[in-house]
C-alpha positions as CSV (number, residue, x, y, z in Angstrom):
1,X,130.8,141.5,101.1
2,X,130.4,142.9,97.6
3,X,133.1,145.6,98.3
4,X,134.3,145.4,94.6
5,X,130.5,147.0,93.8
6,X,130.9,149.9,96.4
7,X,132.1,153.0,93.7
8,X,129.3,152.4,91.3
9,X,127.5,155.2,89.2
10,X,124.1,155.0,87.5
11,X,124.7,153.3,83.7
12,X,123.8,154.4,80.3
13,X,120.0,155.7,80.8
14,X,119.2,154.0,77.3
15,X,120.8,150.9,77.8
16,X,119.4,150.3,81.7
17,X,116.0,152.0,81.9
18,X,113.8,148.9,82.6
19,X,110.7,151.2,81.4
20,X,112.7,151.0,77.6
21,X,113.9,148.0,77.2
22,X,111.3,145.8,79.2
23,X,112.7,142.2,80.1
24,X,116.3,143.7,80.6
25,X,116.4,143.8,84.4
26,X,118.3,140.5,84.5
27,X,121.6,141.9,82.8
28,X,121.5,144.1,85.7
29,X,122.8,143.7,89.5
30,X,121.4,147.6,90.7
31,X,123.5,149.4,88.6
32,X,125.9,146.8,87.5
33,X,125.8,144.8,84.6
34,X,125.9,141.4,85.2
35,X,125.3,137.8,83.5
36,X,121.7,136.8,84.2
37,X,123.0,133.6,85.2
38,X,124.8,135.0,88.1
39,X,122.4,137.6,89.5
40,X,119.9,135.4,91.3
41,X,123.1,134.2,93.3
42,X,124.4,138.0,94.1
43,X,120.7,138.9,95.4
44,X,120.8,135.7,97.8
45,X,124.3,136.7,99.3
46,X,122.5,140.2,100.0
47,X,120.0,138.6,101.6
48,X,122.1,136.4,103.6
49,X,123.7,139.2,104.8
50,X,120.4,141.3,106.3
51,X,118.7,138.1,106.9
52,X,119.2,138.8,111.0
53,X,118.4,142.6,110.6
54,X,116.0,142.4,107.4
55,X,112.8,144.4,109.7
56,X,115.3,147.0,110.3
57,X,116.4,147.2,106.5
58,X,112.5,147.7,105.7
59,X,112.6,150.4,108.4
60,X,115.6,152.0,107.4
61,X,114.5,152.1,104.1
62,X,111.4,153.3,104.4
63,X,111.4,155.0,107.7
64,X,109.4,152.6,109.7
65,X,106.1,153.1,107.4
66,X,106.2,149.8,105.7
67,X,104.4,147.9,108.6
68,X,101.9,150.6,107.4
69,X,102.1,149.8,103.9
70,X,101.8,146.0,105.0
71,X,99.0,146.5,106.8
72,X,97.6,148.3,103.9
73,X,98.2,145.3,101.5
74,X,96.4,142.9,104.1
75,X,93.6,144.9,103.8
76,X,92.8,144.6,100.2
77,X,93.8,141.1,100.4
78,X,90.5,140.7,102.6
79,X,91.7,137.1,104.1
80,X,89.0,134.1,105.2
81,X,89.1,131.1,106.8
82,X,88.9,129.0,103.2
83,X,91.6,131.2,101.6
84,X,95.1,129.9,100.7
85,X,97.6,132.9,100.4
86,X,101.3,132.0,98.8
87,X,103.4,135.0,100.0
88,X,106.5,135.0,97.5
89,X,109.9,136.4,98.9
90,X,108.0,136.0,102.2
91,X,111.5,135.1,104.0
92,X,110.9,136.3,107.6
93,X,107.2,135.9,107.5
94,X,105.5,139.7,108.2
95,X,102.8,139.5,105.3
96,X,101.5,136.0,106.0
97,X,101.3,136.3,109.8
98,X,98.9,139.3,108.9
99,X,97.3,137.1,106.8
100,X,96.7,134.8,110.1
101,X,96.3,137.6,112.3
102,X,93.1,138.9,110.7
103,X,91.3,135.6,109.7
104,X,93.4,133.7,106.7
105,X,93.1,130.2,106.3
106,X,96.5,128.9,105.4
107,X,99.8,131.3,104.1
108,X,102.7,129.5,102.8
109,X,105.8,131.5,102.5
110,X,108.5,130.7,99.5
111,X,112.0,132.5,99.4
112,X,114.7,131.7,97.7
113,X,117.0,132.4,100.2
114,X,117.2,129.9,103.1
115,X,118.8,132.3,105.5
116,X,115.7,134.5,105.0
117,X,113.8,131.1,105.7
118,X,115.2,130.0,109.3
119,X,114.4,133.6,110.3
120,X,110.9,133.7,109.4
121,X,110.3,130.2,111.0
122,X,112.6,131.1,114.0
123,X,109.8,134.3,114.7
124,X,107.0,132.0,114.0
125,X,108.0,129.8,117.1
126,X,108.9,132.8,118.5
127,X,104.8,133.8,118.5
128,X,103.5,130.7,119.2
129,X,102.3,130.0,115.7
130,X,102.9,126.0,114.7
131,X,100.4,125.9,112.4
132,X,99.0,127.4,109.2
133,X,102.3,128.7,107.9
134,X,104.4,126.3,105.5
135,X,107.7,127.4,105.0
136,X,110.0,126.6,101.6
137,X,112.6,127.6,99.7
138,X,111.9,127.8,96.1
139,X,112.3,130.5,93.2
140,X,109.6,133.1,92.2
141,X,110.2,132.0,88.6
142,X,110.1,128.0,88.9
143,X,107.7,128.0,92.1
144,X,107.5,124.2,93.3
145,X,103.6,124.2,93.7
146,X,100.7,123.0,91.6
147,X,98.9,125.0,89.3
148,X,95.7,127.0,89.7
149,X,96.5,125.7,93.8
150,X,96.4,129.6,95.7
151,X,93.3,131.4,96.3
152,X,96.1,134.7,96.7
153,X,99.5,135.7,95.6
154,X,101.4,138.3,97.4
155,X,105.2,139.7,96.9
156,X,106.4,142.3,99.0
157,X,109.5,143.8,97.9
158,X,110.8,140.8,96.4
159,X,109.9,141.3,92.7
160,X,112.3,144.0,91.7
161,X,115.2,141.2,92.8
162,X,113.8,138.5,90.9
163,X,116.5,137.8,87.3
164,X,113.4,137.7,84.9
165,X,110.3,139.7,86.1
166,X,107.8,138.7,83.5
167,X,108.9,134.7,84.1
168,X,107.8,135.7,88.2
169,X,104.6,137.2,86.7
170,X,103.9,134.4,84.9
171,X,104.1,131.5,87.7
172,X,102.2,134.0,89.9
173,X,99.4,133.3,87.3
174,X,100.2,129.4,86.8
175,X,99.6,128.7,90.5
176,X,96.5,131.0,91.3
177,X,92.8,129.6,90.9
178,X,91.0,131.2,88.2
179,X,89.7,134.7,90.0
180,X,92.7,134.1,92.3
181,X,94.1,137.7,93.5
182,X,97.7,139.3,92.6
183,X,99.3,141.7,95.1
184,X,103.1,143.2,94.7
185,X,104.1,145.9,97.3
186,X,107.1,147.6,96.3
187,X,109.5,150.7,96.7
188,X,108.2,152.4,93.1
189,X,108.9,155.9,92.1
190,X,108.0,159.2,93.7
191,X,105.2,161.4,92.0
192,X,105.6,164.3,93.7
193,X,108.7,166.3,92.7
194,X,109.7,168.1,96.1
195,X,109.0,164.3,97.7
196,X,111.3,162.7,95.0
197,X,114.1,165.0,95.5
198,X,114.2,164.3,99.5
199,X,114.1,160.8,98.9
200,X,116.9,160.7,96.4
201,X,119.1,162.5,98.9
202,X,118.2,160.2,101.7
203,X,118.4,157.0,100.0
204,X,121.3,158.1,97.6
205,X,123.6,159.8,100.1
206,X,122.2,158.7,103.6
207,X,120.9,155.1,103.5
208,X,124.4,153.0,102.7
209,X,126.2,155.2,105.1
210,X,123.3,154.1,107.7
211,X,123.8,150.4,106.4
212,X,127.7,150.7,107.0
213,X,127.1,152.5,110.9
214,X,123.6,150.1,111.9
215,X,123.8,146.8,110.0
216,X,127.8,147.2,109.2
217,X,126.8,146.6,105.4
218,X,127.1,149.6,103.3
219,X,127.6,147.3,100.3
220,X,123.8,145.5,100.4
221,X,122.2,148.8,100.8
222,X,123.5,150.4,98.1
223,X,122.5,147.8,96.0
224,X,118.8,147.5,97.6
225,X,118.5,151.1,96.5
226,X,120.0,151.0,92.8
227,X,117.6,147.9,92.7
228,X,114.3,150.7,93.5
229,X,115.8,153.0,90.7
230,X,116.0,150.1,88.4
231,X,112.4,148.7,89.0
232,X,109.9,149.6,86.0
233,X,107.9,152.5,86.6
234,X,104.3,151.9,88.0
235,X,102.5,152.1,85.0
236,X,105.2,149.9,83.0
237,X,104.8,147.3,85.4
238,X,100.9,147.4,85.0
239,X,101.3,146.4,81.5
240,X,103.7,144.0,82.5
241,X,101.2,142.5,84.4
242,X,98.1,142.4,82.4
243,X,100.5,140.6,79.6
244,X,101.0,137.9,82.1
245,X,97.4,137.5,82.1
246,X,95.7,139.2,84.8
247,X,92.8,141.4,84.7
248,X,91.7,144.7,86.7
249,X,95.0,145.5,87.4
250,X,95.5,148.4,89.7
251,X,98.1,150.7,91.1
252,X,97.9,152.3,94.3
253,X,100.4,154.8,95.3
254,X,101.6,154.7,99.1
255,X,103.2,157.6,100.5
256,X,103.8,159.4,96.9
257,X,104.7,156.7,95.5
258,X,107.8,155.4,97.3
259,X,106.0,152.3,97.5
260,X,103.1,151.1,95.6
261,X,100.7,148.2,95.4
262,X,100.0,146.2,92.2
263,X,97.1,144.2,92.2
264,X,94.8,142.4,89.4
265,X,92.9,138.8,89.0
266,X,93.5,135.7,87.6
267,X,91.7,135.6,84.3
């Protein structure tokens, strides 16, 4: 799939820095231009494509440390028995059966890929869980749920592959309760130098090659890690956030910033 994307080189840093033009991401498939119309239906053929193998993209991708980095996230997400958590690009389920795991109330996982959907509820039977979890398919910019409904929004590694980020942002706020709590985890950029040049080798040079050998899709994995390159810049995407209406935002930097958590309240 996507083999007409495989030779692809990084655009025009002026025209396709999401940091300088803020809003642009949807004109671009990783490092493709692309009608905005169109992109939400390239990232769900990806995704069809890993669905089966999606843990072992995360652990390619990150070297196996994102169960740490999800752990991480459950822990400032502090579940309770009265909470309601909406996990957003939740596909195969890992955030919200931590959130049950360690005391949540209720998780309901949206994706907008139904591939990604049947896995996360094929696992869930898998572990015996057959209640608590909801399952649909539904778009991080329209979400089909009521407003001010969520005690806690999470998105891991979903929101760099939405078409419009701010629109995401702003549902995020439409369906939390008033002091309801926002988390994104995602694959940001490195702050240490040294750190930043190993990773661009590895993800640049070694990760589609790995795709092509393990998953037999070079094609996905090159675009997974042009999507990380094109993702706004921690501090960008702080901003970002408190436009959409959140307050106490915060940005936590995981493993020098490969990956980094977002989080603020619902004002």
């Amino acid at each position: 799939m996507l083999r007409a994307m495989t030779e692809r080189t990084p655009p025009d840093p002026n025209m396709a820095d999401p940091n300088k033009a803020p809003g642009s991401e949807g004109n671009w498939f990783g490092f493709q231009p692309v009608d905005p119309d169109a992109k939400s239906g390239l990232v769900r053929a990806v995704f069809d494509s890993v669905a089966g193998r999606y843990d072992l993209m995360n652990d390619l991708m990150s070297g196996g440390i994102h169960r740490l980095w999800k752990d991480t996230l459950m822990e400032m997400v502090a579940p309770k028995a009265d909470m309601t958590l909406l996990d957003v690009a939740g596909g195969t389920g890992d955030i919200a059966f931590r959130f049950l795991q360690r005391g949540g109330g209720r998780a309901i996982v949206c994706d907008i890929t139904e591939s990604m959907v049947r896995v996360g509820r094929d696992r869930s039977f898998d572990r015996g869980i057959l209640s608590g979890v909801n399952w649909t398919v539904g778009d991080a910019e329209k979400l089909p749920f009521a407003s001010r409904s969520v005690d806690a929004y999470t998105i891991a590694f979903g929101l760099r592959n939405v078409t419009r980020i701010d629109a995401a942002l702003s549902e995020a706020r439409r369906v939390l309760k008033p002091g309801g709590k926002f988390f994104c985890l995602e694959f940001s950029h490195v702050v240490l130098p040294v750190l930043r040049e190993i990773y661009d080798v590895y993800s640049f040079q070694l990760l589609p090659k790995l795709g092509r050998v393990v998953a037999g899709d070079e094609d996905s994995y090159r675009y997974l890690v042009e999507s990380i390159r094109r993702f706004p810049q921690q501090e960008a995407l702080a901003k970002r956030i408190e436009a959409a209406g959140f307050g106490a935002v915060r940005v936590r930097n995981l493993t020098g910033g490969i990956a980094a958590i977002h989080s603020g309240w619902r004002i």
